[in-house]
N, C-alpha and C positions, 0 to 999 in steps of 0.2 A: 477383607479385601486382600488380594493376592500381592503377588510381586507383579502381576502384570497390570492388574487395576492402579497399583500407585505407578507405575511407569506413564499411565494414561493418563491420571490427573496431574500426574508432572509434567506431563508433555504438552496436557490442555491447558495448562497455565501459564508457563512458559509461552506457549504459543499465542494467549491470548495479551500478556503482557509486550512482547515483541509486536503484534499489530498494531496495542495501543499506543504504543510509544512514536511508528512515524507517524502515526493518526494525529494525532496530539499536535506532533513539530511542525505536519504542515497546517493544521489545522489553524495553529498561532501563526507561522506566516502567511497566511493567505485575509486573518483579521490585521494584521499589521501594515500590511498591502492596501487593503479598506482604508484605514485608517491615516493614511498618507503618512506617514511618521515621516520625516524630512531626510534622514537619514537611508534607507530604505529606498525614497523617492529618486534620490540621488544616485544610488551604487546602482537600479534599476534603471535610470534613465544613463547611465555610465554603459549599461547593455545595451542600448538600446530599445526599449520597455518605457517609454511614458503617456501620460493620456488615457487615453481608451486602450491603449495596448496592454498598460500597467493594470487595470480595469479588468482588462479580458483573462489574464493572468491570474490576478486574486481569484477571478470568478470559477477560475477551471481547475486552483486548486485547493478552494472549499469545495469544489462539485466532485472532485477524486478526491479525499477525506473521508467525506461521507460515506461515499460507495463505497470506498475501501470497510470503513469502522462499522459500518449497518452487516450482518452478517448475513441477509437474504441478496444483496448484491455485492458481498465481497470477492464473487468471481470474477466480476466484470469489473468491479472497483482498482479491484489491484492489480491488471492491465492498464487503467487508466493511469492512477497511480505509476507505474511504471514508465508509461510513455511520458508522461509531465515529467520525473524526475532523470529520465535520462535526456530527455530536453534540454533540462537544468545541468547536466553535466555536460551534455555537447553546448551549451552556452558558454559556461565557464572554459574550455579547452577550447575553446574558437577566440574566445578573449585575451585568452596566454594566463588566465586564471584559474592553474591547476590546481592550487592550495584551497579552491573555493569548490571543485567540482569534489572534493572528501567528503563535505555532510551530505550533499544528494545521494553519494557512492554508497556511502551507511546506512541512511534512510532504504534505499532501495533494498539492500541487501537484506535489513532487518526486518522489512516488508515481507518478503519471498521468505525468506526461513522464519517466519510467525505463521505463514499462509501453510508452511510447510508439515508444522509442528501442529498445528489446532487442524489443519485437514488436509493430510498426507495421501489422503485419494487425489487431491487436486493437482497432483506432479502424474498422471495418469501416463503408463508406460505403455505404448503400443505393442512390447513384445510379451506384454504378457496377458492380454487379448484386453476382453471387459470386466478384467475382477475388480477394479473398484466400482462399477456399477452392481456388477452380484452382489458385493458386500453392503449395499445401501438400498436394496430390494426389500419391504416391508409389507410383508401379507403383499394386497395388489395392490397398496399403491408405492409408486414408484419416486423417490428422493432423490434429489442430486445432492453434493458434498457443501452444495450452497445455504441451500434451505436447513441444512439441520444448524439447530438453534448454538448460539455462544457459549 
């Protein structure tokens, strides 16, 4: 294995550790949110968040977790992903709770650069036409940067 093969599996690594990890955080907030913890209950009904609201929230961000951490829709996951936790920061800065919009800001971040690292086709540059689709052409059939496995 070259210097370029181990750049690769250090890159696939890295890349797939940094997914897991917001995978994971929200993964645990969104069962904590289930779970009513009173705690939790409170700082979100402080947002404005309780009831079916609180509800709708856990639900949508198990339902971005998954998509994110499942590797056949981590394209679309980690859009989702993204839109929930920049949610979560314009929540927090509409509150005056700037010290609380940090861990969404990270999660987010760490998100995008694991998305970035494990599949660098997925930042797709219009000026340099469709080479990452040339580069994921296989015999005839045809792969997106989605479907190839973790």
């Amino acid at each position: 294995m070259g210097d370029e093969g181990t750049q690769t599996r250090v890159r696939r690594i890295a890349g797939n550790i940094l997914i897991f990890l917001p995978g994971l955080v929200v993964t645990v907030s969104s069962i904590v949110k289930f779970a009513g913890l009173p705690r939790v209950v409170q700082n979100m009904t402080a947002d404005g968040f309780s009831g079916g609201k609180l509800t709708l929230v856990a639900a949508l961000e198990i339902l971005s977790a998954v998509l994110f951490l499942f590797p056949r829709t981590r394209s679309f996951g980690v859009l989702i992903l993204s839109s929930f936790l920049g949610g979560a920061i314009c929540t927090h800065v509409q509150m005056g709770e700037y010290a609380k919009a940090i861990g969404p800001s990270v999660l987010l971040t760490l998100s995008w650069i694991g998305t970035w690292l494990r599949h660098p086709q997925a930042l797709w540059n219009p000026n340099r036409g469709h080479a990452a689709e040339k580069q994921l052409i296989s015999g005839d059939r045809h792969e997106t940067w989605a479907s190839k496995s973790a």
